[in-house]
C-alpha positions as CSV (number, residue, x, y, z in Angstrom):
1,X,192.3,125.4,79.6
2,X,192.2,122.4,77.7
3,X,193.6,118.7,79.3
4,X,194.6,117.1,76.1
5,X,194.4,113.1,75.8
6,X,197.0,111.3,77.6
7,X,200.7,111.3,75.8
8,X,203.1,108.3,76.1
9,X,206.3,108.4,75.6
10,X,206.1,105.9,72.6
11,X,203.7,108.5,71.0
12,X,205.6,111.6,71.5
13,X,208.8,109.8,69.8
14,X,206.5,108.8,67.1
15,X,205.3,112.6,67.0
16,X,209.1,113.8,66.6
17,X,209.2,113.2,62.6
18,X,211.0,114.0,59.7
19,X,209.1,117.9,59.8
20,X,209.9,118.3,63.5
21,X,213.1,118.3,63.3
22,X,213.5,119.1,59.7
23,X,217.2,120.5,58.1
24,X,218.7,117.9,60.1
25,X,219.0,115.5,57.8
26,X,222.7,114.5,57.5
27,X,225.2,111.5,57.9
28,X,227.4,111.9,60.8
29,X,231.1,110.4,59.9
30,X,233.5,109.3,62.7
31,X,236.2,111.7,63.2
32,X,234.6,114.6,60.8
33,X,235.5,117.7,62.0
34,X,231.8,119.2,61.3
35,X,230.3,116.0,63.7
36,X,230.2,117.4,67.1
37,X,228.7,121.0,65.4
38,X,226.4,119.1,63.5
39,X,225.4,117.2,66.6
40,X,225.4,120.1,68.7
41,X,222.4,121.8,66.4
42,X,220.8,118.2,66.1
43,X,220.3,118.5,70.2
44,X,219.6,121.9,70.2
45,X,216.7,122.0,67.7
46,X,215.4,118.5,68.7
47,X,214.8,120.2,72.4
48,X,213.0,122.6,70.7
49,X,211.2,120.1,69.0
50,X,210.4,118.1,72.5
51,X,209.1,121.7,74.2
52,X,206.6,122.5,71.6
53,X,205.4,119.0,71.4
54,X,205.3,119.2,75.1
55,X,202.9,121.8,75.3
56,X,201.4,123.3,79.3
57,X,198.3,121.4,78.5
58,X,199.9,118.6,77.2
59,X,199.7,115.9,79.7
60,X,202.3,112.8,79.2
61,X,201.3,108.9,80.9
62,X,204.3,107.9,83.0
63,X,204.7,104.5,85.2
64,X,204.9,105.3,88.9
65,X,208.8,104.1,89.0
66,X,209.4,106.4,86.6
67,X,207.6,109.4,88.5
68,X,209.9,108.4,91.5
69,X,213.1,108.3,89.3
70,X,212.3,111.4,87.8
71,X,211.8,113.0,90.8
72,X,214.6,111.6,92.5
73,X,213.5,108.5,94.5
74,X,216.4,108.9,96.7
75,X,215.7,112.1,98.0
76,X,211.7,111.1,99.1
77,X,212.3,110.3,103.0
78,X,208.7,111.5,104.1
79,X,205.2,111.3,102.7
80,X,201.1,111.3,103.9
81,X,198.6,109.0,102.2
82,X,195.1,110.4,102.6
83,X,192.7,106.8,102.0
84,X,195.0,104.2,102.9
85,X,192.6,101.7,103.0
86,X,194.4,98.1,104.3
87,X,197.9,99.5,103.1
88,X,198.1,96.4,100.0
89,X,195.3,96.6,97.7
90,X,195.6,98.8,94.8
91,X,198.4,100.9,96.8
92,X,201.1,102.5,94.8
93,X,203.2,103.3,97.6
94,X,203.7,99.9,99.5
95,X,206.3,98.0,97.4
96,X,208.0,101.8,98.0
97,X,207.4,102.3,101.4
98,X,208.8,98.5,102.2
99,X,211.8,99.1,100.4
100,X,212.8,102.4,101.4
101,X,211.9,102.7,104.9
102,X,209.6,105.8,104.3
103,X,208.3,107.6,107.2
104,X,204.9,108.9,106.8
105,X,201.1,109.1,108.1
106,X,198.5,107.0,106.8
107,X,195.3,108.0,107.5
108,X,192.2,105.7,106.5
109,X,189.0,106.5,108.2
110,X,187.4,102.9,107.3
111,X,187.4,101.2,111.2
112,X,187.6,97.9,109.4
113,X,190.5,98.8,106.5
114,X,192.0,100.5,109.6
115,X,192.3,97.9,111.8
116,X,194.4,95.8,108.5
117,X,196.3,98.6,107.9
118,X,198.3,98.8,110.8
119,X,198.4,94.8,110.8
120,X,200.0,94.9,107.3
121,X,202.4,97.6,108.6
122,X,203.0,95.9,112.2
123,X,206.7,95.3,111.3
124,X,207.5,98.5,109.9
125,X,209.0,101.3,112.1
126,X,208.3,105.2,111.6
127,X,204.6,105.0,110.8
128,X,202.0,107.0,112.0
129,X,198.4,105.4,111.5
130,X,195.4,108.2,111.9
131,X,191.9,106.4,111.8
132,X,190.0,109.8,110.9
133,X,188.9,111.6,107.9
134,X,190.9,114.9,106.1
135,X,188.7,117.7,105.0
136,X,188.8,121.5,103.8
137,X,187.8,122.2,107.6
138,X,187.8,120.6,111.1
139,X,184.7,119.0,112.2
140,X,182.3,115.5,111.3
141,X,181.1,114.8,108.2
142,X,179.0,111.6,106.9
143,X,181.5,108.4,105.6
144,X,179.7,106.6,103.4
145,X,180.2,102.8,103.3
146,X,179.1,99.4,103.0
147,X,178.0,97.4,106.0
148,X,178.9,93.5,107.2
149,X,181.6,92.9,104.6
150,X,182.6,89.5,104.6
151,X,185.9,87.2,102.8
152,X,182.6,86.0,100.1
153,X,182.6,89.8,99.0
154,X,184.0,91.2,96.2
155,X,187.0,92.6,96.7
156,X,186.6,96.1,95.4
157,X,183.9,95.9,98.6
158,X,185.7,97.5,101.1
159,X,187.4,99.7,98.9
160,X,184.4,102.6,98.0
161,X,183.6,104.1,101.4
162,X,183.8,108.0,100.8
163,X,183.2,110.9,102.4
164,X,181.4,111.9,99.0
165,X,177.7,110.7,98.5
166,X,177.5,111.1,94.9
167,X,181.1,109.0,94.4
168,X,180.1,106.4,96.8
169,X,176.1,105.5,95.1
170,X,178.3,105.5,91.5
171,X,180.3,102.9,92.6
172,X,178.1,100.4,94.4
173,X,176.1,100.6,91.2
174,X,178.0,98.2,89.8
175,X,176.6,95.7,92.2
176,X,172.6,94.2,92.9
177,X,171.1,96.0,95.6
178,X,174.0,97.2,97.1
179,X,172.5,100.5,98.4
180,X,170.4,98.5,100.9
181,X,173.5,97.9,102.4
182,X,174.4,100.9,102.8
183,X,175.4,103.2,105.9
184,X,176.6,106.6,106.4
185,X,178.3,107.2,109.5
186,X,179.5,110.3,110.9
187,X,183.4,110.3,111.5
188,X,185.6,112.8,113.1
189,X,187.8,115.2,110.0
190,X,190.4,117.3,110.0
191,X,192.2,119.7,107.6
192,X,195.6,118.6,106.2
193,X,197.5,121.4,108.3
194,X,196.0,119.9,111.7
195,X,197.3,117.0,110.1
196,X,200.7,118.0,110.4
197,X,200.6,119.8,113.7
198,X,199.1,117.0,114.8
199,X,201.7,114.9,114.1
200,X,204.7,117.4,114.2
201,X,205.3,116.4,111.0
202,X,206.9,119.1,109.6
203,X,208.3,118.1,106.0
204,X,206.4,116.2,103.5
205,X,208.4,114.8,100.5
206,X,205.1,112.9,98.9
207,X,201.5,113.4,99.6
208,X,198.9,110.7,97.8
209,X,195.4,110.8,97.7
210,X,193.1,108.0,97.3
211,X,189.8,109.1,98.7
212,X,186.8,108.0,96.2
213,X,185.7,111.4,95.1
214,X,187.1,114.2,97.8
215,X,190.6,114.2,96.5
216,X,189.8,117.7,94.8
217,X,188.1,119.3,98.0
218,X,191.2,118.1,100.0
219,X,194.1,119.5,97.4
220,X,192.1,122.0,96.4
221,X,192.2,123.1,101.0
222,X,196.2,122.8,100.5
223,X,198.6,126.1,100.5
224,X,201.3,124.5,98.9
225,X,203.0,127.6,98.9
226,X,203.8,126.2,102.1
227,X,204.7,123.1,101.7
228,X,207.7,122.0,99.6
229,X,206.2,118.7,98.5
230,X,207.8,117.0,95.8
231,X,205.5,114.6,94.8
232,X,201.5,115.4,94.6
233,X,199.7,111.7,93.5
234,X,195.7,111.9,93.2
235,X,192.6,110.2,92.1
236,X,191.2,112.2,89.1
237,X,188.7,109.5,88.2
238,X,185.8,110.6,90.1
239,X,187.0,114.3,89.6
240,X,184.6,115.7,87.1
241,X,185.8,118.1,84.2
242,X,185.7,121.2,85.6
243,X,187.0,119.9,88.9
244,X,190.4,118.2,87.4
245,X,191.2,121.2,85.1
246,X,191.2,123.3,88.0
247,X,193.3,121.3,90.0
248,X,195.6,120.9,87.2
249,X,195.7,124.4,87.0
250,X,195.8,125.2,91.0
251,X,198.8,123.0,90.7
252,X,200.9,124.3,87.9
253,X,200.4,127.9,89.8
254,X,203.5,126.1,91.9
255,X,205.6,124.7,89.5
256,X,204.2,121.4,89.6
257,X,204.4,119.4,85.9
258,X,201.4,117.2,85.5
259,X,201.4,113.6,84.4
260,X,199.1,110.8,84.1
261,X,200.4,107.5,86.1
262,X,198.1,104.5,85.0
263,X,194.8,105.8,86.5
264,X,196.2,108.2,88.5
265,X,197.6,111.5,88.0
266,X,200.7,112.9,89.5
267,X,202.1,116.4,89.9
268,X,206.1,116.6,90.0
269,X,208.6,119.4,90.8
270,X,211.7,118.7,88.9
């Protein structure tokens, strides 16, 4: 299956030409009787226009407010975000979460971006804060990180722990000597259904994952055939090919439509 390059909306009305919806060329005079039939197959064969442009593997780039509209903003109540970090930086969901009241979990494994996370929440109600890794199975596994991060570091510092090796060493290479500084640690993990039971969370309206790397291993560990979640938001940048195709794939065996959201991608029942 091919993932073709991200479409915007601009680009798919620019794609919608004089040939795609051809025969339709016609002047539409107030009050003609032939105006609302003439209309009528206008709509009609410009939908059929929009469905072949928008091809399965054709993968449009959507802003995250519109993901939320189109998915109904009003009706997401509940969600989980898998690698909160501090609950500000770079987080999609805060401004949302703020706003609506959201009840959810956050989980970030980080002691340190834990610790700020449930300081930058400490006035919101219905939170559940889990400082602990999610995996395909229960157990410990090794969190990469970066050790005696100070305000004089670079931001993006505390921001590349993973529980993937490979992720982690790509990411510090963009900094001197950063892999003396390094430190794997091993942390406690648990699957996304002890999650849940955990918690007695029982419905789950949006799940996002931001996890440096392991965001296929954990959605690829996920039955959503059991789970009616509404809203699936991942990482794919540290996905590789074959890894994001599949998960594409995995997901569109459920119904989900996929989009791109900035650097993001984001599967959506509608």
């Amino acid at each position: 299956m091919a993932i073709t390059r991200p479409l915007t909306l601009e680009a798919m009305a620019g794609k919608l030409n004089d040939r795609s919806v051809s025969g339709l060329q016609f002047i539409f005079v107030p009050g003609s009787a032939s105006t609302s039939f003439y209309m009528m197959l206008f709509v009609r064969r410009l939908k059929k226009a929009i469905k072949t442009l928008i091809s399965k593997d054709t993968i449009l780039d959507i802003p995250i407010d519109g993901i939320f509209k189109m998915a109904g903003e009003s009706n997401i109540k509940t969600f989980v975000q898998i690698g909160s970090n501090d609950g500000k930086k770079n987080d999609p969901l805060h401004p949302y979460i703020r706003k609506n009241g959201w009840k959810g979990i956050l989980v970030e494994p980080d002691l340190a971006n834990f610790k700020k996370l449930v300081n930058n929440y400490s006035q919101a109600g219905g939170l559940i804060f889990e400082n602990l890794g999610i995996g395909p199975v229960r157990g410990e596994m090794l969190f990469y990180r970066l050790a005696n991060i100070t305000e004089l570091d670079p931001g993006w510092f505390d921001q590349v722990g993973s529980f993937d090796r490979e992720t982690f060493i790509k990411n510090i290479n963009y900094g001197q000597d950063l892999e003396k500084r390094m430190i794997a640690e091993p942390l406690p993990v648990i699957t996304f259904e002890d999650l849940l039971q955990k918690n007695n969370f029982r419905k789950v309206d949006l799940l996002h994952t931001d996890t440096e790397g392991f965001d296929y291993k954990i959605l690829r560990s996920i039955n959503f055939a059991e789970h009616d979640i509404r809203i699936v938001l991942f990482e794919g940048e540290w996905m590789t090919q074959y890894e994001l195709r599949e998960l594409i794939q995995y997901l569109r065996k459920y119904n989900y439509s996929i989009f791109r959201c900035g650097v993001d991608y984001a599967g959506v029942k509608v």
